[in-house]
NUMI-924167 format. One record per residue: residue in three letters; x, y, z of N, C-alpha, C in turn. Coordinates in pm, whole numbers, padded with zeros to 5 digits, always signed. Layout:
// residues N
alaXYZXYZXYZ;...
***
This chain:
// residues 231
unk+08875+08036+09980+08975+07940+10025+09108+08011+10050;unk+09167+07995+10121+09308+08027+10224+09407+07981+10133;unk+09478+08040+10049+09613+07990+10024+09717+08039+10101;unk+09844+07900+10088+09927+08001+10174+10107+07992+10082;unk+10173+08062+10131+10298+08069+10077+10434+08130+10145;unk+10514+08085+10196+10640+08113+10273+10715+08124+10231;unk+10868+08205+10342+11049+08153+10278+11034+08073+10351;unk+10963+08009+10451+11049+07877+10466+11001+07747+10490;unk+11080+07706+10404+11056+07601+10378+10984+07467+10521;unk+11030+07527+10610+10998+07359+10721+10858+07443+10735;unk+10796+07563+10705+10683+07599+10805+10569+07543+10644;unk+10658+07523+10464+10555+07468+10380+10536+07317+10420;unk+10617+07202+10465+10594+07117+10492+10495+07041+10595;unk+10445+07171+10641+10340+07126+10729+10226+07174+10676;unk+10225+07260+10545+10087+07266+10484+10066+07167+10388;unk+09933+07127+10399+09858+07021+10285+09888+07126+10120;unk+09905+07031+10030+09962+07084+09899+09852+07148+09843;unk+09730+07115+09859+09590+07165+09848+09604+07290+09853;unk+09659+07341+09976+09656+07478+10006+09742+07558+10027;unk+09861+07548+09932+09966+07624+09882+09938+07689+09786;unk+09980+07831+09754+09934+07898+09616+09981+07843+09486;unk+10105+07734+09543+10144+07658+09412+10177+07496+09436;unk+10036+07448+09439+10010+07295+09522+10078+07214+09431;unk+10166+07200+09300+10247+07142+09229+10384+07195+09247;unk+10438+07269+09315+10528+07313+09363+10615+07211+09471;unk+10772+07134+09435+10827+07079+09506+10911+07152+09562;unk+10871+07202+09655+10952+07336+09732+11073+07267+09800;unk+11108+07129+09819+11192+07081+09852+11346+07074+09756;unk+11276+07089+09623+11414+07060+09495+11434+07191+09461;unk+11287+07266+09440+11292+07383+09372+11260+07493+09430;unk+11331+07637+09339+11348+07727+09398+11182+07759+09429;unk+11172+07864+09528+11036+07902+09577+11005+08021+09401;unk+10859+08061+09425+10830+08136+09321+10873+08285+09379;unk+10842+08366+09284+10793+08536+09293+10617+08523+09281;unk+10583+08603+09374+10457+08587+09349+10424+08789+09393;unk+10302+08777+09321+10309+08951+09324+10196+08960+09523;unk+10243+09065+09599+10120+09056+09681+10117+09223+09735;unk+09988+09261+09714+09928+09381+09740+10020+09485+09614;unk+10013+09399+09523+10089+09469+09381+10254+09478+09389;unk+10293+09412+09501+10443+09444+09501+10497+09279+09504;unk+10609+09268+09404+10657+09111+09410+10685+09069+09484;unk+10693+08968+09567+10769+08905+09664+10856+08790+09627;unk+10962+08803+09600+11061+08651+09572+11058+08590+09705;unk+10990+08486+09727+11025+08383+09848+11084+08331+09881;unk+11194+08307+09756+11341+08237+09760+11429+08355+09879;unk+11439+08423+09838+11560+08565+09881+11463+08607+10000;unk+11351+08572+09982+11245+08736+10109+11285+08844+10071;unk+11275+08876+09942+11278+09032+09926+11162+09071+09859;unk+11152+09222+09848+11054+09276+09767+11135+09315+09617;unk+11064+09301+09538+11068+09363+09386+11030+09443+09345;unk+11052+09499+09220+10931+09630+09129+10989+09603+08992;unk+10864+09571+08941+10877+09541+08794+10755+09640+08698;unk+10738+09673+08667+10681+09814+08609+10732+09864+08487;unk+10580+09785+08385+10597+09771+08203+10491+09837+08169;unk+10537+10022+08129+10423+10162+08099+10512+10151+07932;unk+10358+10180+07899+10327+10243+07765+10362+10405+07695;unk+10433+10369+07612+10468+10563+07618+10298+10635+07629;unk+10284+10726+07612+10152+10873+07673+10155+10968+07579;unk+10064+10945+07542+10059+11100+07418+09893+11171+07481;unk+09848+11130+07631+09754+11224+07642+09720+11216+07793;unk+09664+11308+07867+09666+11327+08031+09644+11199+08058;unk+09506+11106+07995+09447+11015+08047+09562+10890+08057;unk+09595+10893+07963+09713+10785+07958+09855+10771+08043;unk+09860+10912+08084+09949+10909+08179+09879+10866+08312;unk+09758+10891+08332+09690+10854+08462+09688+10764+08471;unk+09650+10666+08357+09638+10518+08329+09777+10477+08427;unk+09904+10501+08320+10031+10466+08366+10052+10486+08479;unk+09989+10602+08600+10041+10621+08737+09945+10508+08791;unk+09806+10500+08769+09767+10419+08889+09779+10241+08833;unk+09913+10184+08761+09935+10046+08777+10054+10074+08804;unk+10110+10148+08904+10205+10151+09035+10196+10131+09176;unk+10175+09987+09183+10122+09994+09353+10281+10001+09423;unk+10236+10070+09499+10352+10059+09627+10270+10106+09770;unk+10228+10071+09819+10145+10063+09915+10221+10120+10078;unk+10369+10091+10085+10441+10108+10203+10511+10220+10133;unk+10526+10254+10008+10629+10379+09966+10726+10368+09964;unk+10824+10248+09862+10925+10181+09889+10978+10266+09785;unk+10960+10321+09682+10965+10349+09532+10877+10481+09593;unk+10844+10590+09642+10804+10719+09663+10919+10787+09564;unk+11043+10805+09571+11101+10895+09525+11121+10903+09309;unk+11102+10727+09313+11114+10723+09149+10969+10771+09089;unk+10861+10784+09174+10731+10801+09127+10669+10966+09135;unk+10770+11016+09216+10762+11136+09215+10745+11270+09122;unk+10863+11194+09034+10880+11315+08874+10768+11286+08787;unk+10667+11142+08810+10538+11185+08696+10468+11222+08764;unk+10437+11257+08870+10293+11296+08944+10343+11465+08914;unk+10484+11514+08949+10519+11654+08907+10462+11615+08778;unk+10501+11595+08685+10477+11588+08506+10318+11608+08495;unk+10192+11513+08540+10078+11543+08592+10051+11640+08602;unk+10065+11725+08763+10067+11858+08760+10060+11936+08662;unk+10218+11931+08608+10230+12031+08493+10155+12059+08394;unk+10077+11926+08314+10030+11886+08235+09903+11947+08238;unk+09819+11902+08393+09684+11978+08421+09680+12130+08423;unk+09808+12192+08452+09800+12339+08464+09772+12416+08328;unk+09819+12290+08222+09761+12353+08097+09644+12382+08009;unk+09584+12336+08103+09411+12295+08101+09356+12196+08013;unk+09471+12164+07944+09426+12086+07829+09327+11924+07874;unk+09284+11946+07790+09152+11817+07812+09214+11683+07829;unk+09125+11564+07811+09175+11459+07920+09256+11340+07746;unk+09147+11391+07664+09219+11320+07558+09312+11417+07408;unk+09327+11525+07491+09419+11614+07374+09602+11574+07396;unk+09642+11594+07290+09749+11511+07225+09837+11618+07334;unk+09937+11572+07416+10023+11584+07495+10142+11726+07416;unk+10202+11776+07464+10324+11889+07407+10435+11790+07395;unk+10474+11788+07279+10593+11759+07275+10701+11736+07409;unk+10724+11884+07459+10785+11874+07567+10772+11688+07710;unk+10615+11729+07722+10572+11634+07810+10623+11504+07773;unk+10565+11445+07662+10572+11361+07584+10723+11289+07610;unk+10828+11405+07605+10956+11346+07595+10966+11304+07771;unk+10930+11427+07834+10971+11368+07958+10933+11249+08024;unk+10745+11232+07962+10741+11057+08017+10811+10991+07937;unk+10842+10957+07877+10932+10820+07767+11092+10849+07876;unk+11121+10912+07911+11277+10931+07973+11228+10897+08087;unk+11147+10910+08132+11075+10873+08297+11056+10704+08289;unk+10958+10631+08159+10934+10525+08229+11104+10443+08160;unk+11162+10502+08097+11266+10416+08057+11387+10398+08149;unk+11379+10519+08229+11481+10514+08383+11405+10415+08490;unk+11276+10425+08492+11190+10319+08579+11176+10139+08547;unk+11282+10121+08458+11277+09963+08393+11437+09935+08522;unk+11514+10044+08584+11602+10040+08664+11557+09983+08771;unk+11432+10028+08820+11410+09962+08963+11399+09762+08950;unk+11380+09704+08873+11420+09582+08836+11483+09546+08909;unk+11658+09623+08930+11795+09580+09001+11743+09583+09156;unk+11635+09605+09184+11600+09675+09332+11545+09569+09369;unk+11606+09534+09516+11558+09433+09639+11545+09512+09755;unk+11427+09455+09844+11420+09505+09947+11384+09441+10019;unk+11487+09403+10081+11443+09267+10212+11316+09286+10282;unk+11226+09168+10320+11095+09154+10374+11109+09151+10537;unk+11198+09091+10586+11250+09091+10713+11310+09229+10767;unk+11259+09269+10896+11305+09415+10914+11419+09382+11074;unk+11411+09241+11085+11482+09188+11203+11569+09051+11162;unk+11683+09024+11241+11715+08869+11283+11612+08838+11326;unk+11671+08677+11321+11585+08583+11445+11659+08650+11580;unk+11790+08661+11606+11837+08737+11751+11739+08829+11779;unk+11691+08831+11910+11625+08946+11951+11717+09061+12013;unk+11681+09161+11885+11772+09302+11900+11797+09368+12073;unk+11892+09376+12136+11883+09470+12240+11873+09604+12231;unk+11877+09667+12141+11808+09800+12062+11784+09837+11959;unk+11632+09887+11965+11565+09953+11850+11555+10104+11860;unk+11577+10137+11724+11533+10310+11702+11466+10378+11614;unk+11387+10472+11588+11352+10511+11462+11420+10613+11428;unk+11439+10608+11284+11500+10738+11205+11391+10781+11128;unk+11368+10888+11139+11278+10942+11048+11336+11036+10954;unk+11322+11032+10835+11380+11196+10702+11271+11225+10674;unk+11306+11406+10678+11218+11424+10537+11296+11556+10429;unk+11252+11578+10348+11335+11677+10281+11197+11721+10205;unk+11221+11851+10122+11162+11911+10061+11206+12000+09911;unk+11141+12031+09794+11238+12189+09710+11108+12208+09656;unk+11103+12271+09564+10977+12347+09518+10909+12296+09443;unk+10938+12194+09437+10874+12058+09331+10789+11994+09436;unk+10825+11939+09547+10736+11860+09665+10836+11832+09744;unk+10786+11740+09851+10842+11653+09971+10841+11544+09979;unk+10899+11516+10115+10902+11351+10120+10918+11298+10241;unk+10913+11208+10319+10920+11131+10422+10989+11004+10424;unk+11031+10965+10489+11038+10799+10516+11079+10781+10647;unk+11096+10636+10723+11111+10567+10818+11193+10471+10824;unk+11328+10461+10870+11409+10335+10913+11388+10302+11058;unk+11437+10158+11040+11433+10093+11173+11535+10004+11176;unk+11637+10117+11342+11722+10068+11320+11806+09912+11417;unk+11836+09859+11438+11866+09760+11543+11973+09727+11558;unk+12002+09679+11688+12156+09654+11722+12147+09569+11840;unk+12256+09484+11771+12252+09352+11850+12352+09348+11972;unk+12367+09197+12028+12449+09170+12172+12610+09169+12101;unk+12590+09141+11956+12754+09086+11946+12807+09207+11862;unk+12734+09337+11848+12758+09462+11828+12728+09503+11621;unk+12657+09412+11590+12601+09458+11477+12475+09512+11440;unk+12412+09542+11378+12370+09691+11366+12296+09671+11207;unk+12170+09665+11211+12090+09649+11045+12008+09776+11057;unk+12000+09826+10930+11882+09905+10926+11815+09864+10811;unk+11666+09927+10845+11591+09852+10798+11454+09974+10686;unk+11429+09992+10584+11314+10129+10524+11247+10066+10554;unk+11147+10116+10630+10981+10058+10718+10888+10105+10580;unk+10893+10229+10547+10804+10334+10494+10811+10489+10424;unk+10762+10461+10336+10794+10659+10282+10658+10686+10222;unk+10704+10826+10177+10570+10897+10066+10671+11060+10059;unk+10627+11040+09868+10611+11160+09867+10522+11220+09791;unk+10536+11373+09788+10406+11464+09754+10442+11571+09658;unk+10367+11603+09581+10364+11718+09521+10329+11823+09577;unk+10448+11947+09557+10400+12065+09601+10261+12157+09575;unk+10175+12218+09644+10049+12256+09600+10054+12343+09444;unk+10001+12324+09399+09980+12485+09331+09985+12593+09387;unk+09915+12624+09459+09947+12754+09539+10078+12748+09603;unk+10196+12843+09542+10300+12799+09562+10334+12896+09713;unk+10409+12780+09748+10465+12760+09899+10610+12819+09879;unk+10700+12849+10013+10811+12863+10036+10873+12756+10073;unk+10964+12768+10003+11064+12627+10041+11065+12625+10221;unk+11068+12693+10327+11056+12652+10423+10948+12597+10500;unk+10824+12624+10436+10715+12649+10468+10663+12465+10391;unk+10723+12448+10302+10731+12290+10300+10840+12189+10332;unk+10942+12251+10422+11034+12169+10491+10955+12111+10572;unk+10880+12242+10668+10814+12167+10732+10697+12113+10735;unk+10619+12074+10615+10498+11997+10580+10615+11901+10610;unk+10696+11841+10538+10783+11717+10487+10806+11656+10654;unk+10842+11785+10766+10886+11717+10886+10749+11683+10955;unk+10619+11769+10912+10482+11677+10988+10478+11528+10925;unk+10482+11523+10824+10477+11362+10789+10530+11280+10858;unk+10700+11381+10811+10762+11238+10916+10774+11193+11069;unk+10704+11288+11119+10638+11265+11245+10481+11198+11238;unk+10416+11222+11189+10287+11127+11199+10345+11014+11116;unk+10443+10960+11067+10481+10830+11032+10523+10785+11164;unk+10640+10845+11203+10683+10765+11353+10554+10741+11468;unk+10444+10839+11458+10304+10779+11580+10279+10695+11493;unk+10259+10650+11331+10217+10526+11322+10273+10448+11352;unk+10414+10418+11284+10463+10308+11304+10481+10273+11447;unk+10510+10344+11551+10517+10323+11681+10394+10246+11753;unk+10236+10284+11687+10118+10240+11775+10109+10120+11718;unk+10154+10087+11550+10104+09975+11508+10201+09868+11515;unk+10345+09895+11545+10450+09792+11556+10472+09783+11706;unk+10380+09787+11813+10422+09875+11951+10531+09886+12011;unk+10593+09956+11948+10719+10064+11975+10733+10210+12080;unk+10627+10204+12111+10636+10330+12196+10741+10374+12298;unk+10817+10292+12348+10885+10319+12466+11068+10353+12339;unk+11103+10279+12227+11185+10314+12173+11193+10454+12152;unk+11358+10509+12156+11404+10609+12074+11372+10636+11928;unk+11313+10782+11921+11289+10815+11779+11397+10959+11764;unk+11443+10946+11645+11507+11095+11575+11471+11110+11434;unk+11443+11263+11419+11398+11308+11293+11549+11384+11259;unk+11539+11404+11094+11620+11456+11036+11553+11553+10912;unk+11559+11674+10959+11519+11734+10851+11641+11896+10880;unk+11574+11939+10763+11648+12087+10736+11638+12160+10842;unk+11658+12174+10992+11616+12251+11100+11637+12437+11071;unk+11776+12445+11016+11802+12581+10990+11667+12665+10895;unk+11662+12601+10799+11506+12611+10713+11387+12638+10802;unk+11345+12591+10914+11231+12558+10926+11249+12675+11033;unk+11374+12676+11096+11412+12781+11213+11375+12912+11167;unk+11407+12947+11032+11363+13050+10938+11248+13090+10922;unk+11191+12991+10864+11037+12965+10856+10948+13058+11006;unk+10977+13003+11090+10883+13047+11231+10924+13163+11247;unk+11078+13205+11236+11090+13353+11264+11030+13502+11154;unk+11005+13358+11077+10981+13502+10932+10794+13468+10951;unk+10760+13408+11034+10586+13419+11020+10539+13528+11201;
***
């Protein structure tokens, strides 16, 4: 069965209450809910996105694994706060230690300081709407990426600008990555960081069809300029 759920309000009044995700819901008096979807909250009141994320301290690899995979972020809204345990991970496996041996001290401290800075993203909204209702007279993509010897990263804005000269931007998308083990040169993963953020812009372009818009990347060019001359 089809449930359904909106911000707005005139498009719930034309659904039967049957088939609202909250068919006792007087969406007319009261505020709309938060409801979680594809693991990320959605307040329907505001149209924003949320992150609420309640980890257990880790005294062993498995438990930290536990703790990484009840982090959905599916668009990579939160890539950069999720970053320092997947490094911690890493580290952790390089020690070979088994899946249920008692964590180093060291580790130990760094997840407890990790998920206790991650009770911050709470304060974090991220609007669901990437447009007005005005239809923009220009769109653009920005693409970043950056890199250091820890990993990289990507993301995607989208930017728009209207007739009466205002101007929203909008985070479409990110990810980031851990650097390999086999350790790399910092230039040599500038530009992993700038392939991403180019196969982000062919996605987002084929699947939002954007193709004819302006795209610009931003990455470390001097770095990468390096990079080709020193191979």
């Amino acid at each position: 069965m089809v449930q359904w759920m909106s911000s707005s309000r005139r498009f719930l009044s034309t659904i039967a209450p049957a088939e609202l995700s909250r068919p006792h819901l007087d969406f007319r008096s009261e505020l709309l809910p938060v409801e979680r979807a594809l693991g990320i909250l959605l307040d329907w009141e505001t149209d924003h996105f949320m992150f609420k994320v309640e980890l257990k301290q880790a005294s062993t690899m498995r438990e930290i694994l536990q703790g990484l995979s009840r982090i959905h972020d599916p668009l990579g809204l939160i890539a950069p706060a999720v970053l320092p345990a997947r490094i911690l991970m890493q580290d952790v496996w390089q020690t070979r230690c088994e899946w249920d041996d008692v964590l180093e001290k060291e580790f130990r401290i760094v997840w407890s300081k990790w998920i206790t800075e991650l009770k911050s993203l709470e304060n974090l909204r991220i609007p669901r709407c990437i447009r007005r209702k005005e239809k923009p007279i220009q769109l653009e993509l920005h693409a970043f990426s950056d890199a250091s010897e820890n990993g990289y990263g990507a993301c995607v804005y989208l930017r728009s600008t209207y007739s009466n000269g205002d101007v929203s931007v909008s985070l479409l998308l990110g990810k980031s990555k851990v650097a390999p083990l086999k350790q790399l040169s910092i230039p040599r993963l500038e530009l992993q960081g700038a392939v991403l953020a180019a196969r982000f812009v062919i996605s987002v372009r084929l699947e939002m069809n954007l193709e004819n818009i302006p795209k610009t990347y931003w990455v470390d060019s001097q770095t990468v300029l390096q990079w080709i001359h020193s191979t």
